[in-house]
C-alpha positions in Angstrom: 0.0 0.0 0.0 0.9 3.5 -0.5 -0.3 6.3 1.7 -1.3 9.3 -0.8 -4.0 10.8 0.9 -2.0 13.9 2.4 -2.4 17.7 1.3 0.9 19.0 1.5 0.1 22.2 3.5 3.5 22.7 3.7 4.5 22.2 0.0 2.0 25.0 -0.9 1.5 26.9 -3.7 2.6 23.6 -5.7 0.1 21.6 -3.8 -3.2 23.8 -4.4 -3.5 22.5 -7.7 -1.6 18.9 -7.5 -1.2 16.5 -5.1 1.8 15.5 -3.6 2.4 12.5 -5.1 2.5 14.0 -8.5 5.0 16.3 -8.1 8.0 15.8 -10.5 11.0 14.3 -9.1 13.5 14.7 -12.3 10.6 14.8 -14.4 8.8 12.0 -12.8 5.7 12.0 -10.4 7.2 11.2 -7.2 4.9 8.3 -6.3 5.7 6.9 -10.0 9.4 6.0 -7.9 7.6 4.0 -5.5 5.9 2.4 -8.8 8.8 0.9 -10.4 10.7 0.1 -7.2 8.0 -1.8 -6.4 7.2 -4.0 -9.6 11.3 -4.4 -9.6 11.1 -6.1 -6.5 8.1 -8.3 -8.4 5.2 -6.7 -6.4 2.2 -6.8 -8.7 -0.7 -5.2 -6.5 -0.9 -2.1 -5.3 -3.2 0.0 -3.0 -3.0 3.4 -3.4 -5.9 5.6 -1.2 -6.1 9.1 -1.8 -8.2 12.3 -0.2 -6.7 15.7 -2.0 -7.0 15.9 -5.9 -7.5 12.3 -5.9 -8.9 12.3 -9.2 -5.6 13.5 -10.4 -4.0 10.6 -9.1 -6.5 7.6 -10.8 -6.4 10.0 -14.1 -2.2 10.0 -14.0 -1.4 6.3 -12.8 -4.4 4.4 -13.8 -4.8 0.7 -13.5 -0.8 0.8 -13.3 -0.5 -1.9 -16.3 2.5 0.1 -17.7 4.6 -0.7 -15.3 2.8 -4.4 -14.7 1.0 -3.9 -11.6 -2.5 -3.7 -10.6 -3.9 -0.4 -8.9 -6.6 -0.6 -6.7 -8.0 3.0 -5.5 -8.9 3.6 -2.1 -10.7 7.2 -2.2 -11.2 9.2 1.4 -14.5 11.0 1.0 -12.5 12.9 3.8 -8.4 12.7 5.5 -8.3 9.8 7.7 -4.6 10.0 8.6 -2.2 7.1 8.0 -3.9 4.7 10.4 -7.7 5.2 9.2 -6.8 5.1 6.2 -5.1 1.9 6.4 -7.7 0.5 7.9 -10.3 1.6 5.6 -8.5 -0.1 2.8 -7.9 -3.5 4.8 -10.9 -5.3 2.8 -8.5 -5.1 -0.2 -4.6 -5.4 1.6 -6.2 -9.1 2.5 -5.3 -11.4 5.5 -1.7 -11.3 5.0 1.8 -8.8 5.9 1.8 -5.8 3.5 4.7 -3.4 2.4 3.4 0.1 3.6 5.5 3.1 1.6 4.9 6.6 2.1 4.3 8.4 -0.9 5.8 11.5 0.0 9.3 10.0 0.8 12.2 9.5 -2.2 14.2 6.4 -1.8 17.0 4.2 -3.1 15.9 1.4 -1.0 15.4 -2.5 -2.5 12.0 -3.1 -1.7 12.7 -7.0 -2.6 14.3 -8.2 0.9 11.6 -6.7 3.3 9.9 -9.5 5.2 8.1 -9.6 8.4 8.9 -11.9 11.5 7.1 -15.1 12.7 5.2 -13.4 15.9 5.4 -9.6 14.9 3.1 -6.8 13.8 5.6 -4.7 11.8 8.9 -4.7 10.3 10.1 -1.2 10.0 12.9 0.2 8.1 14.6 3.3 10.1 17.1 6.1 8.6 19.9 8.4 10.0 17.9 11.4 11.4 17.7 14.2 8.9 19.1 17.7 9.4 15.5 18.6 9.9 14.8 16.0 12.8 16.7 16.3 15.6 15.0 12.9 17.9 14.4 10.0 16.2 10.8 8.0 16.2 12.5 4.5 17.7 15.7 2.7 18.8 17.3 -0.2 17.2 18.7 -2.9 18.9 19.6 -6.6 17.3 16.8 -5.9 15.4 14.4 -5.1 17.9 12.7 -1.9 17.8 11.7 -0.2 20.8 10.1 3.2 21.9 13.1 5.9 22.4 12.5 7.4 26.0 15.8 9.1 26.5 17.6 8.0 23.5 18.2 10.0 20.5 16.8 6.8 18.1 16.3 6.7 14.7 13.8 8.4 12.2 11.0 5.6 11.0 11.7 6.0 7.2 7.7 5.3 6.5 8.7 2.0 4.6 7.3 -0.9 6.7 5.9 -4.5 6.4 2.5 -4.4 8.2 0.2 -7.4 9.3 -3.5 -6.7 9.8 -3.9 -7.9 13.3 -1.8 -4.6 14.1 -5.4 -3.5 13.8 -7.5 -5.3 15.7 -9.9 -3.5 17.7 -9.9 -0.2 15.9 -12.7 1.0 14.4 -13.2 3.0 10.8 -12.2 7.1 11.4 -9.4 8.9 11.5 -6.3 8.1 13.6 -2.9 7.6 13.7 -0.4 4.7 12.8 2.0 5.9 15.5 0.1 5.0 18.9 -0.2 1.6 17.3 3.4 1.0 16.3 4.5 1.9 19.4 2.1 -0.2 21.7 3.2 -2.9 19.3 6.8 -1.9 20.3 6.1 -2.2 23.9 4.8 -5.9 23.2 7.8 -6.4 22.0 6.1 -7.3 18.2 7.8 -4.8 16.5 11.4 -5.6 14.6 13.3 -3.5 12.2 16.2 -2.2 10.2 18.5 0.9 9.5 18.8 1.5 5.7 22.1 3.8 5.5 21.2 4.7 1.4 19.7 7.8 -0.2 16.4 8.7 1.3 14.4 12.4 1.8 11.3 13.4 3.3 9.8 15.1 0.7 7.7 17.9 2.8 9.3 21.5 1.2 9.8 22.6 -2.2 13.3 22.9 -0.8 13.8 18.7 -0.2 11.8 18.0 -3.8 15.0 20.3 -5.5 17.0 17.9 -2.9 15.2 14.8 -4.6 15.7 15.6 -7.6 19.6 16.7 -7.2 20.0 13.1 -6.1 18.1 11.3 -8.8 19.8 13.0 -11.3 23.3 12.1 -9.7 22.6 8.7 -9.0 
């Protein structure tokens, strides 16, 4: 699944009239990245909700046959943040672990190795913090991830592998993914990795110039 639903208050103007995800990244829509990383790594469906300009988004990617996957839409009528919106689409994510990508994040990483653990409710893939961040969202230890407390920790990256019991017991709305990552954490169901490669948190016309720097370096 990839989260697409966000405005991008902060990347207005360039957001008023397109949404995030379709903003070029070396001349490419920046969830069009997440696309082909993902079909490389021989992922063939895709969930892909949406809330802001949404029609933009189904109009622009489709039924994603040109890059041979399958798009299924999952429209917000309104925002229902990353957990609600998760939830909303579980019906089509299934009864198995899912890859969960954010759409507003560019990336480097090989989608192809991410698996979740017998016994956990996520796998999730943490970065260096960035210059913009100074605490991190978790600590990582032997491949445990835990809530920070005093620790500086590590910035969750927004690539995860997700299994739908991480869910039970909420109910449709909007909420967070956070609260449940971390209670998950305190089980002691949550494991992890730190990816050392290119990634950016796309959320300022200043880091999209970044992305697109480092795509056309790379």
């Amino acid at each position: 699944m990839i989260l697409a639903a966000g405005k991008g208050e902060r990347m207005r103007p360039l957001t008023l009239t397109t949404p995030k995800p379709l903003l070029p990244v070396a001349g490419r829509p920046l969830i069009e990245w997440h696309i082909e990383a993902l079909a490389r790594a021989g992922i063939g469906e895709l969930v892909i909700n949406h809330a802001w300009l949404g029609e933009q988004l189904e109009a622009a990617l489709g039924d994603g046959s040109r890059w041979g996957v399958r798009i299924s839409w999952s429209p917000e009528g309104e925002p229902l943040e990353t957990g609600g919106g998760i939830h909303r689409a579980l019906p089509m994510l299934g009864d198995e672990p899912f890859m969960l990508v954010n759409g507003d994040v560019w990336t480097r990483f090989d989608f192809s190795h991410l698996r979740l653990a017998p016994g956990h409710l996520a796998h999730l893939v943490l970065v260096d913090n960035p210059a913009h961040k100074q605490r991190g969202d978790f600590v990582l230890e032997a491949g445990r991830i835990s809530n920070p407390g005093d620790a500086a920790g590590l910035t969750f990256s927004g690539i995860s592998v997700i299994h739908p019991a991480l869910f039970v017991g909420c109910e449709p709305g909007a909420f967070a993914l956070a609260p449940l990552l971390r209670s998950a954490a305190d089980a002691g169901r949550v494991g992890g990795e730190h990816y050392r490669g290119v990634w950016i948190d796309v959320g300022t016309p200043e880091r999209l110039d970044d992305a697109t720097r480092q795509a056309q370096e790379s």
